[in-house]
Every structure is written in C-alpha cells, then in structure tokens.
MIMARLUM-846312 format. One record per residue: residue number from 0; x negated, y negated, z negated of N, C-alpha, C in turn; residue in one letter. Coordinates in nm, 3 decimals. Example, Ala and Ser with C-alpha at 12.3 -4.5 7.8 and 13.67 -1.06 7.14 Angstrom:
<rs>
<r 0, <-1.319, 0.569, -0.780>, <-1.230, 0.450, -0.780>, <-1.320, 0.330, -0.780>, 'a'>
<r 1, <-1.285, 0.225, -0.708>, <-1.367, 0.106, -0.714>, <-1.290, -0.003, -0.787>, 's'>
</rs>
This chain:
<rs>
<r 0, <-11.048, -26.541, 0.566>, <-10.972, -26.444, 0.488>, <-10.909, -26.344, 0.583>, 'x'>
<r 1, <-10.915, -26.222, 0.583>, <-10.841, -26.084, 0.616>, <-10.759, -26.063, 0.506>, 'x'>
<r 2, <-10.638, -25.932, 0.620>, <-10.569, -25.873, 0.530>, <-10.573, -25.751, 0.544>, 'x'>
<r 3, <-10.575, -25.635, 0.524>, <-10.605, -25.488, 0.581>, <-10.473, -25.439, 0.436>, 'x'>
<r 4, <-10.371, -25.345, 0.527>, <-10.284, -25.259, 0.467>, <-10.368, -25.089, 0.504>, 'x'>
<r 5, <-10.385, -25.029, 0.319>, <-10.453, -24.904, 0.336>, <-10.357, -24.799, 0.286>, 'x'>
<r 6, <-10.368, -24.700, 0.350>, <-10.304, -24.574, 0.305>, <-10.415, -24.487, 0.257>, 'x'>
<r 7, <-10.395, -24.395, 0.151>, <-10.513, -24.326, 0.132>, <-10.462, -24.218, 0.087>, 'x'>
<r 8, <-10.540, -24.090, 0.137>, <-10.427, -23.964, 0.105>, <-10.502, -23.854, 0.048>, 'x'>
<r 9, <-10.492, -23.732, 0.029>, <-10.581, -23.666, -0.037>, <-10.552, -23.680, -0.213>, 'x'>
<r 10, <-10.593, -23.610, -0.304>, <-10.579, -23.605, -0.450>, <-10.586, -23.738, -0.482>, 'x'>
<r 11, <-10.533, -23.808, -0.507>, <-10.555, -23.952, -0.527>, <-10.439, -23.995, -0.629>, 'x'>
<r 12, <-10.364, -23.939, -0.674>, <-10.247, -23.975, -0.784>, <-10.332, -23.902, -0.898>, 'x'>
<r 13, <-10.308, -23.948, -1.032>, <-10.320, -23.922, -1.142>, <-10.490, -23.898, -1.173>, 'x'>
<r 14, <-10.573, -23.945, -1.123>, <-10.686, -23.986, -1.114>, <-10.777, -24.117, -1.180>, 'x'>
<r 15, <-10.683, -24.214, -1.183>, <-10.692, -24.318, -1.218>, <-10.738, -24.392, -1.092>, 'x'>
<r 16, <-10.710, -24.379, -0.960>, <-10.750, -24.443, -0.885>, <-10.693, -24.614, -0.819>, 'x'>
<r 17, <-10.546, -24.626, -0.880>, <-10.481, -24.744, -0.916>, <-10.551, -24.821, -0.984>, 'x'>
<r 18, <-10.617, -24.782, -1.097>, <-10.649, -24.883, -1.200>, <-10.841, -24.932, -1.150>, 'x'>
<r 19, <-10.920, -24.794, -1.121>, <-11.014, -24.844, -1.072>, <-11.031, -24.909, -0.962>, 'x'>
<r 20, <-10.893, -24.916, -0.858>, <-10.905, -24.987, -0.744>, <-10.902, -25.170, -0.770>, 'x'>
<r 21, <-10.788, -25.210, -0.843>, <-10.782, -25.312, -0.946>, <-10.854, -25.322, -0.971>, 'x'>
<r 22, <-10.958, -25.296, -1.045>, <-11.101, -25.343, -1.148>, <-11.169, -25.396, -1.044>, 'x'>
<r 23, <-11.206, -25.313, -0.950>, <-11.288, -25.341, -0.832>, <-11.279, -25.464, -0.746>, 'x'>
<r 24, <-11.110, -25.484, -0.705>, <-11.083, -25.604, -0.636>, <-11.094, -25.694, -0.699>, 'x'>
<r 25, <-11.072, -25.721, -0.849>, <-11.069, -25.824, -0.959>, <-11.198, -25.883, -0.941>, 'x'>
<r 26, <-11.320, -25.773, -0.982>, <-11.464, -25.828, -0.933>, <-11.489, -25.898, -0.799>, 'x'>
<r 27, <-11.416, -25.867, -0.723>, <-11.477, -25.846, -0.581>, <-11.397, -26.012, -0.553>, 'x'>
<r 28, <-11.295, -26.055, -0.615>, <-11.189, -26.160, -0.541>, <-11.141, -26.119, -0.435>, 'x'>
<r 29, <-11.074, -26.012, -0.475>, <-10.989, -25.983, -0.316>, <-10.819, -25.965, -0.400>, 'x'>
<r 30, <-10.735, -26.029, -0.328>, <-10.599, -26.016, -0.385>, <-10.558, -25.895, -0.330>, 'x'>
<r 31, <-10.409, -25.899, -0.413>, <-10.351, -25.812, -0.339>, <-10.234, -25.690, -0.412>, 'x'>
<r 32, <-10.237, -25.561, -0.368>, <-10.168, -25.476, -0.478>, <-10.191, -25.336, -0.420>, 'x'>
<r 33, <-10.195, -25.256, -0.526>, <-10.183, -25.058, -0.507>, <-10.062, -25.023, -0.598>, 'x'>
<r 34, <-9.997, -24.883, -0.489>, <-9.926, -24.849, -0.576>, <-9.936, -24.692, -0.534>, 'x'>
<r 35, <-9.862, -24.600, -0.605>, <-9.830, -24.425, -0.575>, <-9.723, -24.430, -0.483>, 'x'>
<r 36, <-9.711, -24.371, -0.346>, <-9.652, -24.298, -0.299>, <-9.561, -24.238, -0.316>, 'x'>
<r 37, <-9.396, -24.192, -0.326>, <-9.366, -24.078, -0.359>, <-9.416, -23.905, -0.248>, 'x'>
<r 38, <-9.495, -23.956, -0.104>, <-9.562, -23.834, -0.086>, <-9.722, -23.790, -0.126>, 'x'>
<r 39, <-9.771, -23.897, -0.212>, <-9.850, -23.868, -0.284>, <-9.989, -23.904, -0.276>, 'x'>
<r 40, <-9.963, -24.024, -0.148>, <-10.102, -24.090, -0.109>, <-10.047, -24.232, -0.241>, 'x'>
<r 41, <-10.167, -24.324, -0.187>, <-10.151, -24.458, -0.273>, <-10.193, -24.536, -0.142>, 'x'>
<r 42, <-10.114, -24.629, -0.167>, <-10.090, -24.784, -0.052>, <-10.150, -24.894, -0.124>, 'x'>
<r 43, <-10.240, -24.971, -0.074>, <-10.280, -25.069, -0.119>, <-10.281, -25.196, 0.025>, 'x'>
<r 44, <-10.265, -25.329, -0.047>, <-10.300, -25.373, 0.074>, <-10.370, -25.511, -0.012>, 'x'>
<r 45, <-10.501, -25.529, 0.056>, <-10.643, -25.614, 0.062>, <-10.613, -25.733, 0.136>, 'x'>
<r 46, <-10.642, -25.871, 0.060>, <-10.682, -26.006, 0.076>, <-10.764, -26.026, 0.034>, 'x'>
<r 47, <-10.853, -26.112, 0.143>, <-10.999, -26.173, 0.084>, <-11.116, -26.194, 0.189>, 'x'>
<r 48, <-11.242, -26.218, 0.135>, <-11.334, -26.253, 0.240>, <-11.362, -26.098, 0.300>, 'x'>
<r 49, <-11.357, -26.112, 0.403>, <-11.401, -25.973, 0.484>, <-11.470, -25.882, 0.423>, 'x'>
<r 50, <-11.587, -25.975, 0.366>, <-11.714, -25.877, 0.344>, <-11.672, -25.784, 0.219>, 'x'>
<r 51, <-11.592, -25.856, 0.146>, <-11.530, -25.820, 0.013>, <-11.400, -25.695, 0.051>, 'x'>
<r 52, <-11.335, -25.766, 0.136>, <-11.274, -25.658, 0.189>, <-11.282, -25.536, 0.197>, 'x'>
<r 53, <-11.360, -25.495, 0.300>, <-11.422, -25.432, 0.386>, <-11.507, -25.339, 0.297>, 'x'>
<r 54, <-11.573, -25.406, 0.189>, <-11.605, -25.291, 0.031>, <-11.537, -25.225, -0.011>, 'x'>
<r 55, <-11.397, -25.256, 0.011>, <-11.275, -25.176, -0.085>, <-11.274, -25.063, -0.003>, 'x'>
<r 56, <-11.199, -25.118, 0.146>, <-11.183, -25.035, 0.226>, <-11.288, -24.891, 0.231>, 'x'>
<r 57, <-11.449, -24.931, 0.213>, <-11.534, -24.811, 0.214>, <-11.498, -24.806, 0.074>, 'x'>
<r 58, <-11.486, -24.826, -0.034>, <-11.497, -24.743, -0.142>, <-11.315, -24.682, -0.176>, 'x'>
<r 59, <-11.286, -24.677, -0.095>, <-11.156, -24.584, -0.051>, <-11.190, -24.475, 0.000>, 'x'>
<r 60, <-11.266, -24.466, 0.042>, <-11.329, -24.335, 0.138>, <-11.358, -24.219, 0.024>, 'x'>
<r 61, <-11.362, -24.253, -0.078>, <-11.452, -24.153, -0.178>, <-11.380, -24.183, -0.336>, 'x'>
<r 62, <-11.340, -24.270, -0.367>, <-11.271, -24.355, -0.443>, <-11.296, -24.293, -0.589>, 'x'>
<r 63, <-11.228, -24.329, -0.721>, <-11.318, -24.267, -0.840>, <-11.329, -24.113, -0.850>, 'x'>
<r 64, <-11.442, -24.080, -0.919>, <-11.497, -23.928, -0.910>, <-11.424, -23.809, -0.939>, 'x'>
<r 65, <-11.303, -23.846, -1.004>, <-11.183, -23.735, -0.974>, <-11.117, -23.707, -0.913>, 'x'>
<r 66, <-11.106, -23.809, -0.765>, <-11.014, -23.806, -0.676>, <-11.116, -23.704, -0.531>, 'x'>
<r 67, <-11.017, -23.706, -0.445>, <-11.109, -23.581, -0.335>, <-10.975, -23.663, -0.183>, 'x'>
<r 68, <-11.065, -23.799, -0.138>, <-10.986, -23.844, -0.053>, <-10.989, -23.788, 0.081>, 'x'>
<r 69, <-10.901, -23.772, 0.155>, <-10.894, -23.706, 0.280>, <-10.899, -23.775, 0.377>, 'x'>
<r 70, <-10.831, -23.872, 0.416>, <-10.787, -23.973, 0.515>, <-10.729, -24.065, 0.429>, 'x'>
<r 71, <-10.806, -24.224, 0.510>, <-10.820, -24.333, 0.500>, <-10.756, -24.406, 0.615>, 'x'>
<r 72, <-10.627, -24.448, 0.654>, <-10.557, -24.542, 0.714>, <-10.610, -24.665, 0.696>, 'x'>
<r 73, <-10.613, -24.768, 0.815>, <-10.626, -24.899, 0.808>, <-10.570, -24.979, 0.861>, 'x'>
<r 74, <-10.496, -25.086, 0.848>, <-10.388, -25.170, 0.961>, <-10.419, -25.278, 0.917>, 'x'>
<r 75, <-10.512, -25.394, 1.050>, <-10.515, -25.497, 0.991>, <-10.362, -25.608, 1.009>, 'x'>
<r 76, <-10.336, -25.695, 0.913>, <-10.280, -25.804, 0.911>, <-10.248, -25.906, 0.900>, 'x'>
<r 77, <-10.159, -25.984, 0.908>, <-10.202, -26.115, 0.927>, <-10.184, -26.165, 0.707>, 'x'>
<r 78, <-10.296, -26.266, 0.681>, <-10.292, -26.246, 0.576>, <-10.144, -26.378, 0.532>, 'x'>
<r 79, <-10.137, -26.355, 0.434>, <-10.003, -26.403, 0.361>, <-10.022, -26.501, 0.191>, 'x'>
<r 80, <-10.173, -26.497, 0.167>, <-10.241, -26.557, 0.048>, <-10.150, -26.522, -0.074>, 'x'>
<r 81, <-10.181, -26.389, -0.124>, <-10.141, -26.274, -0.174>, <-10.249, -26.302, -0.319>, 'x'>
<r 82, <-10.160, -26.369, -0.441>, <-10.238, -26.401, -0.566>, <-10.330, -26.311, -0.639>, 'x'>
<r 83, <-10.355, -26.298, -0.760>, <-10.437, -26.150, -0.800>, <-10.363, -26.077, -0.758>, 'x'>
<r 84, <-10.491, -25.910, -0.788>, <-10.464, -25.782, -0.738>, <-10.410, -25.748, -0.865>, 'x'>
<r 85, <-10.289, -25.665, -0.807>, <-10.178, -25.610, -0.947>, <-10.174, -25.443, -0.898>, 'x'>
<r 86, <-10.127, -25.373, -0.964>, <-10.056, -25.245, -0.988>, <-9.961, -25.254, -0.961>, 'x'>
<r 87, <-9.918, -25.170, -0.847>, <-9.714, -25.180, -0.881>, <-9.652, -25.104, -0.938>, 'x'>
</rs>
C-alpha cells in the first residue's frame, strides 16, 4: 500500500472533478479523500495498491472533460489506512 498527497491546479473547481475523482477511486479501491481549495486547486490524497494509485495520479493529469489541468503536485507518504474515498 502507498500514500501519495495530490495538489491539482488549473480549472478544476466546479467541473465536477471531486465527484468523478471519487467514482474512480471507489472502482479502483483506493481510499482516501478530495476536497476544493480556497485558491482554487483541489487536494486529494490516495491510499491503495500502487498500481491503483498511480491511475489516479495519471488521470489527474487531464481529469474530467471540463476541467483544463495545469500542474499536478505529488508528495509521497507514509500511508495511515485511510477507509473509503469521501468528498470533503
């Protein structure tokens, strides 16, 4: 199990990119949580098998088709066994 804390910046509020990030980890079994920024990126941070991981992380890069992401932060950490992925 990994833990990776993501910042993701670029148009990414009011997109729905919270909720499709959720859907995604739900499938995927990766715990964890996303939330909005008040400067307007979204923070998420990823538990789970790497490989699963490491999907989120690339599908952050581009994230759902209304969003226009710019930069993708990554910090790995130590994991903490972090239950389902929620919304905050």
């Amino acid at each position: 199990m990994i833990r990776n804390h993501v910042l993701i910046s670029g148009q990414v509020q009011g997109v729905c990119f919270r909720d499709a990030y959720r859907r995604l980890a739900l499938q995927n079994g990766v715990g964890g949580w996303v939330r909005n920024l008040p400067d307007g990126r979204v923070e998420a941070v990823l538990e789970g098998p790497p490989e699963e991981v490491h999907r989120l992380v690339d599908w952050a890069h581009h994230g759902p088709d209304a969003a226009a992401v710019t930069d993708v932060a990554v910090r790995e950490e130590r994991p903490e066994g972090l239950g389902p992925f929620v919304i905050r």
